[in-house]
N, C-alpha and C positions, 0 to 999 in steps of 0.2 A: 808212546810218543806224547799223548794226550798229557799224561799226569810230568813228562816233563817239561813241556810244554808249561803248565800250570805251575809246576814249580818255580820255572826260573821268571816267572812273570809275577810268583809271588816274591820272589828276591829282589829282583829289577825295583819291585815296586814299597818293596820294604826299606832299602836302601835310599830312592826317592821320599816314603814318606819318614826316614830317621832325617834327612836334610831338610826339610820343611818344604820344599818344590812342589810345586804346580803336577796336580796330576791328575789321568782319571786312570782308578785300574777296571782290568779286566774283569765280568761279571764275577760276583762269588770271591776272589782272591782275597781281600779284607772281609769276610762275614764269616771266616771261621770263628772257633770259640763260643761261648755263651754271653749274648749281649747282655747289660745292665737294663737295657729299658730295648722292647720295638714298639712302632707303632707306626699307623698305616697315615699317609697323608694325601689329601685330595679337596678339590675344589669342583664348583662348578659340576652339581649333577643336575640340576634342570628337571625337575620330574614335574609335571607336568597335569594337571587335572585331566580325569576323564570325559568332564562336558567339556572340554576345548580342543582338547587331542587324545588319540590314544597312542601318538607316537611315542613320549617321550616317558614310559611307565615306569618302573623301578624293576625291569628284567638286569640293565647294567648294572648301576649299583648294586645290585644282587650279587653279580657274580663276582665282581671286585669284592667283597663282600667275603665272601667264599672264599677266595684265593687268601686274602689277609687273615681270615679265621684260620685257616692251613699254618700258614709262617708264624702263629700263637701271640699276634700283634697284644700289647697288655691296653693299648688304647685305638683309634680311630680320629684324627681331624680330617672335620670338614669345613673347608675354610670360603663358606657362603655360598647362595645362592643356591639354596636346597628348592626352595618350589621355582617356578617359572615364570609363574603369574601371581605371584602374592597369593594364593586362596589358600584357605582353611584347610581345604582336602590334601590339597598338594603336602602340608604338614604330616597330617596324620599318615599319610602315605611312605614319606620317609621313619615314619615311626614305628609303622607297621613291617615295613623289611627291615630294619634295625633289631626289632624283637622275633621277626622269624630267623635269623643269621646266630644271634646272640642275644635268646630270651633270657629273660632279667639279668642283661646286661654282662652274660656269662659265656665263655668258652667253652668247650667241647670238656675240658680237663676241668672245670667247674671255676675256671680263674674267675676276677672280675676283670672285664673289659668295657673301659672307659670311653664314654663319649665327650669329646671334644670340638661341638660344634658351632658353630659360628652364621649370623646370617647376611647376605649378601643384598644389592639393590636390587636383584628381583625379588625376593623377601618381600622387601620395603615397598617397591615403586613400581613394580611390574605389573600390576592390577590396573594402572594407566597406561601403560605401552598400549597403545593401540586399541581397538573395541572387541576383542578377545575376551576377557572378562567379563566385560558389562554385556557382552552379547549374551554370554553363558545364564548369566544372571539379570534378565530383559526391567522385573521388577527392583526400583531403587533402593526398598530396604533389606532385599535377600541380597539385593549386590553389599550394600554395607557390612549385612550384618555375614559376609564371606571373605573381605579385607582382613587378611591377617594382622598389618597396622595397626587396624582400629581396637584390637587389645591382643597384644605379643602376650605382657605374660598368661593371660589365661589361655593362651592358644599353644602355647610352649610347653607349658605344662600339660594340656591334655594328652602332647603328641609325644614328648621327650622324657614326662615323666619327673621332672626337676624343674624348680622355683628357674624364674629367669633375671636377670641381672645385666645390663649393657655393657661391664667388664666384668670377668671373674677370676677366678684364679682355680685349678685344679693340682694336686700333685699325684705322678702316677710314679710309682718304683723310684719313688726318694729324687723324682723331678718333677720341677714346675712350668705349668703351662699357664699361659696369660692368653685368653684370649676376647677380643672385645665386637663387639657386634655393631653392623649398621642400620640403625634405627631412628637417627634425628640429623638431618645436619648436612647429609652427601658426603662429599671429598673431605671437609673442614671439621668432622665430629672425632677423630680417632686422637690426633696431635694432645691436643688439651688435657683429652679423660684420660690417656696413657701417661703421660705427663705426671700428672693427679695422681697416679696409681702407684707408677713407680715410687715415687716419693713415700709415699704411705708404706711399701712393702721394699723399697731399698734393702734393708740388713735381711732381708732373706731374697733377695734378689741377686746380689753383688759376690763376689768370688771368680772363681776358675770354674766352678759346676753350670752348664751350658742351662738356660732356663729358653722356652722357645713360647714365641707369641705370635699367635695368629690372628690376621683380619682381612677383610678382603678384599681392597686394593695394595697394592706393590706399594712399600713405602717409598717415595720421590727420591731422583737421585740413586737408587741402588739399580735392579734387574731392571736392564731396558732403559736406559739414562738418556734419556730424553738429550740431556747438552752433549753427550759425549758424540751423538749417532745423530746427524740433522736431517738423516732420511727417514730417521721414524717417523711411520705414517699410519698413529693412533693417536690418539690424544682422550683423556677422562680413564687412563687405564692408573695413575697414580693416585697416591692422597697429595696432601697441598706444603709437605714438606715436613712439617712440625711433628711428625713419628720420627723423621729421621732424626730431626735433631734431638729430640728424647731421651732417643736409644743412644746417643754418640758414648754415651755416659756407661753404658754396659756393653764393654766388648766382647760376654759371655753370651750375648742376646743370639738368638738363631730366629730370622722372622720367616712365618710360611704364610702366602697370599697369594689370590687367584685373580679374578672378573677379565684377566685379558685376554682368558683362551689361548693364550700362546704356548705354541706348541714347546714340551720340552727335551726335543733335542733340540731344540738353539741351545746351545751350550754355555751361553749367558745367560740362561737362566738361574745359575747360580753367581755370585756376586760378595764378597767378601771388604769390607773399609772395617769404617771404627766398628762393627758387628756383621755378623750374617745374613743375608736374605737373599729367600728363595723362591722362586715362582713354580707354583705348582702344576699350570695348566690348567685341561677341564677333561675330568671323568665324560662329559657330555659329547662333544666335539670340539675337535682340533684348528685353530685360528694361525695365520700368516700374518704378520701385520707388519713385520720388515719389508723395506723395498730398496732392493739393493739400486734399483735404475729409478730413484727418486720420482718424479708425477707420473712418468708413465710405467712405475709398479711393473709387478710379474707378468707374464703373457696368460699363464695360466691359473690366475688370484686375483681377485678384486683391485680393479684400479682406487689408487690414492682418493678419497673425496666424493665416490660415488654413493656412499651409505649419506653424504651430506648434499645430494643432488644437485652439485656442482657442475655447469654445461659443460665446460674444459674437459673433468672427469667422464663423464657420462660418454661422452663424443670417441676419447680414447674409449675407454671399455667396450664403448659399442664393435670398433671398429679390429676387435682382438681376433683372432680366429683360434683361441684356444679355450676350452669350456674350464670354470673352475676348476681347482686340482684342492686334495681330494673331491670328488662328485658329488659326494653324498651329503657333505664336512660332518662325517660321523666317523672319529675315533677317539678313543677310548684311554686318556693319561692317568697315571697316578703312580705313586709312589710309597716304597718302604723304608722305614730310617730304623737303624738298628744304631745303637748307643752303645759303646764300651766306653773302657778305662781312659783310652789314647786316643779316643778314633771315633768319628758320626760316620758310617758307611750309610749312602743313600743310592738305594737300587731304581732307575727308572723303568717303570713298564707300558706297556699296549695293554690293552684287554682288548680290544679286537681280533690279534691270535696269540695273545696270551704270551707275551716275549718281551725281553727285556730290549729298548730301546739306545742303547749304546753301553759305556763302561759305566762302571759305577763312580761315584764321587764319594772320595773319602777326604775328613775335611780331620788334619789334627786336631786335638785335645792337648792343652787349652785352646780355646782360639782366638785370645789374644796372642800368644807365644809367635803366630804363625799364619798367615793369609796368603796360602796357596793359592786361592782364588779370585786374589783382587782382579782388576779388570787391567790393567794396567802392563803389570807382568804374565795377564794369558796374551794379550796382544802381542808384544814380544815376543813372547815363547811359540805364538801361533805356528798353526804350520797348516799345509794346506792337505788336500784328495788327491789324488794324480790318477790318473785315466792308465788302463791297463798299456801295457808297451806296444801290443799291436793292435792298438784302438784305432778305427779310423772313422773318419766324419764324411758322411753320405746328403749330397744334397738334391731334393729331386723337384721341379717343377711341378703343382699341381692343383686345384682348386679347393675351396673349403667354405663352410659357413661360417661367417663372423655371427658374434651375438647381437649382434640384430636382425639375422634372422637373412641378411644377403650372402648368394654365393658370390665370391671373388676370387680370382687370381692370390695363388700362394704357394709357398715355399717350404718347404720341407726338411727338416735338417735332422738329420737321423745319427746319433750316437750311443756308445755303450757305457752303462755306470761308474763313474769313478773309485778306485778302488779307497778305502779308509785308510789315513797314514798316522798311525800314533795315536788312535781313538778318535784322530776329525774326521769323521762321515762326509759326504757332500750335500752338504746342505741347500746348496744352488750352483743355476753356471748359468759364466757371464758370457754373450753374445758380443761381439764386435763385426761389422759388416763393412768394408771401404772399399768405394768406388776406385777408378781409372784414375779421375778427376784428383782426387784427395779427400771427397766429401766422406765423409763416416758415421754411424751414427750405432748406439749398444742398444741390445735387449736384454732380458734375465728370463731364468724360469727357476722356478722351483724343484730340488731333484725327485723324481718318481719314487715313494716310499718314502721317503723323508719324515714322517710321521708316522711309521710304521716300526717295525723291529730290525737291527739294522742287518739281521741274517735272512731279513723277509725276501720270498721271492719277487716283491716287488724294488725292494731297493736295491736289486741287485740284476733288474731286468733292464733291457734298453730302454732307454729315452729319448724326444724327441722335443720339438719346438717347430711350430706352425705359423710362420709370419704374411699376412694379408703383403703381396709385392706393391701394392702404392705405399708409396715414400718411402719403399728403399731406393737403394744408388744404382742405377741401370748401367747397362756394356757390361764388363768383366767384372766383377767383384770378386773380394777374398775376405771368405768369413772364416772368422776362428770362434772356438767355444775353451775355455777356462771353465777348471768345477771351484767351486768357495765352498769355503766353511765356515761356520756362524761368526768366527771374529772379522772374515774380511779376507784371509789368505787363498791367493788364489793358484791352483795349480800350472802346471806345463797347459798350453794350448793343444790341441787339436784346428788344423789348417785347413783349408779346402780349397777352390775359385770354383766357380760356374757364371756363366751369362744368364742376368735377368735382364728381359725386353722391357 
């Protein structure tokens, strides 16, 4: 049953990818054969010195590490934000598990395996976040002379073993990787120097042969489109426009960038116009930065504006009765991109237990020819989660801590996961609550496992929503819940009524 199962899902999905359509298949389905090029892609590992913490070491990347040395990756990007805090150690540390995984830069079968790394604003600026650093290092020339900053390439070289350069170029299995570092400038340094480069390296740039560049903000305008979504509630996760317009020129461009931590099952994370890009997430921990109920965000995620100690903000969050989701905000993204003749298959996975995180995205070759992934036509084609057929929605009176630390009067609303319809997972569900009266008013949460594997027994466990009862609508009410998925499409409801006093 399995392997027909698999068959006819490789048909389904052959047939789709011979018509150019929108698609993701089913894990593995596209990665038969022998790729031209793999290699492993990731952002945002955060390692972190051991005078400041010993949480954040190099056990993760380690084992992502591992897993990608398995699949015989010919290369590795890392697309910024290798130390945490800017120091010196934190380099060498990445350096040092890089050469226990794949000494002198070699695979198990003696290949050469390429690094592709890239540095991020903690790199750069993270040595001022806060008095972490300077604490570590109390004297002011030991703290100087441990700012990576204060001289990148002798400090690049010690740790990576290669001259350093602020844009370069690599070619691995007869492709090109472009990728440019942040090191002067913030948001407004990438536009210019890519610009500058392409030019210089156009005739071997330019064709149908996919060439991929990496840096570590999301070029403006592509994944997470700031004008398209006015409830996006991040802002400094972009560069300032001027990559995108660059790239418009190479529609063979595939771009990978991280620094927003956004998790990648949102499923716009991939994004296709005049070129590719793709957000990679963070090997470190997993970020929420959508908000489907605009200021007052998720019940169980940071409210909009409290990282900017906004009183408005701060007042809602305080008054949530739901503790972040995930707890810990430690899981584990990254991905595998295998390259053939037709086809970029890109597998997403967890390393938290080690699972691939929904279907695969296979994007044709060329890709000019074909932008299955524009933003435009998944909208469209969307489609939503639907809740299993004999689902029902349980609501129980009860009390609870808000994050501030008061018990209050609350509400309970207790449901089971929505089932995936066509690879959209649930990515969240929408609350709606209406009084007697007419007054009504929505919440959101976030779905349980969401950032996990989507066969995880978390995302496939019951979920719930905790609402503080001041300012809801009193006497009878009827609340329904909807599940979403990343584009917006929202399933059948689930119904309820109960009396809140």
């Amino acid at each position: 049953m399995h392997a027909e199962l698999t068959r006819r899902g490789f048909l389904s999905g052959a047939m789709a990818f011979a018509a150019g359509r929108a698609f993701s298949a089913p894990h593995g389905v596209f990665s038969s054969g022998v790729p031209r090029l793999t290699f492993a892609a990731i952002s945002d590992i955060h390692i972190k010195s051991p005078k400041v913490s010993t949480k954040y070491d190099t056990a993760v990347f380690e084992h992502a590490l591992k897993w990608y040395r398995a699949q015989g990756v010919d290369a590795v990007v890392v697309a910024g934000d290798m130390a945490d805090r800017g120091l010196v150690e934190e380099w060498e540390m990445v350096g040092a598990a890089w050469r226990k995984i794949f000494p002198e830069d070699k695979g198990p079968d003696g290949r050469h395996v390429e690094k592709v790394f890239i540095t991020g604003n903690h790199d750069h600026d993270a040595w001022n976040y806060g008095t972490a650093s300077s604490d570590a290092y109390p004297d002011p020339a030991d703290f100087e002379a441990h700012k990576l900053v204060n001289d990148y390439p002798r400090h690049w070289k010690s740790a990576f073993g290669e001259d350093y350069a602020p844009i370069y170029m690599k070619t691995v299995g007869g492709f090109r990787f472009v990728a440019s570092h942040w090191d002067n400038g913030g948001l407004k340094q990438f536009g210019p120097r890519l610009k500058a480069f392409l030019e210089a390296h156009r005739e071997e740039l330019s064709g149908p042969r996919p060439f991929f560049y990496v840096q570590h903000p999301h070029p403006r305008g592509t994944v997470f489109d700031e004008s398209r979504w006015s409830w996006l509630a991040h802002s400094g996760v972009a560069d300032d426009g001027t990559v995108t317009a660059a790239l418009a020129e190479f529609p063979n461009a595939v771009v990978f960038s991280g620094h927003s931590h956004w998790s990648i099952t949102d499923e716009r994370s991939i994004w296709q116009g005049a070129f590719t890009s793709i957000n990679l997430g963070c090997l470190r921990r997993t970020g929420f930065c959508r908000t489907r109920n605009g200021a007052m965000g998720y019940e169980n995620w940071r409210t909009p504006g409290v990282r900017k100690k906004k009183p408005a903000a701060l007042l809602i969050d305080e008054a949530k009765t739901m503790p972040h989701y995930p707890p810990s905000f430690e899981c584990h993204h990254g991905s595998l991109v295998r390259v053939y003749d037709d086809r970029i298959v890109i597998e997403r996975r967890e390393f938290t237990n080690d699972r691939p995180v929904g279907d695969d995205w296979v994007i044709p070759l060329p890709t000019a020819t074909s932008r299955p992934f524009a933003y435009d036509r998944r909208e469209k084609e969307s489609v939503a989660p639907e809740f299993p057929s004999d689902a029902r929605l349980t609501i129980e009176r009860t009390d609870a801590k808000n994050r501030a630390g008061k018990r209050v009067p609350a509400v309970r609303l207790s449901f089971p996961a929505a089932n995936a319809v066509k690879g959209a997972r649930p990515f969240d569900y929408l609350i709606e609550i209406k009084g007697g009266s007419g007054e009504s008013l929505t919440r959101a949460v976030l779905a349980q496992g969401v950032e996990l594997g989507v066969d995880s027994k978390a995302a496939n466990g019951a979920s719930c929503c905790v609402l503080a009862r001041e300012g809801l609508p009193k006497g009878i009410v009827s609340v329904s819940i909807r599940p979403g998925a990343s584009f917006g499409a929202l399933g059948r409801p689930l119904i309820a009524t109960c009396e809140l006093a």
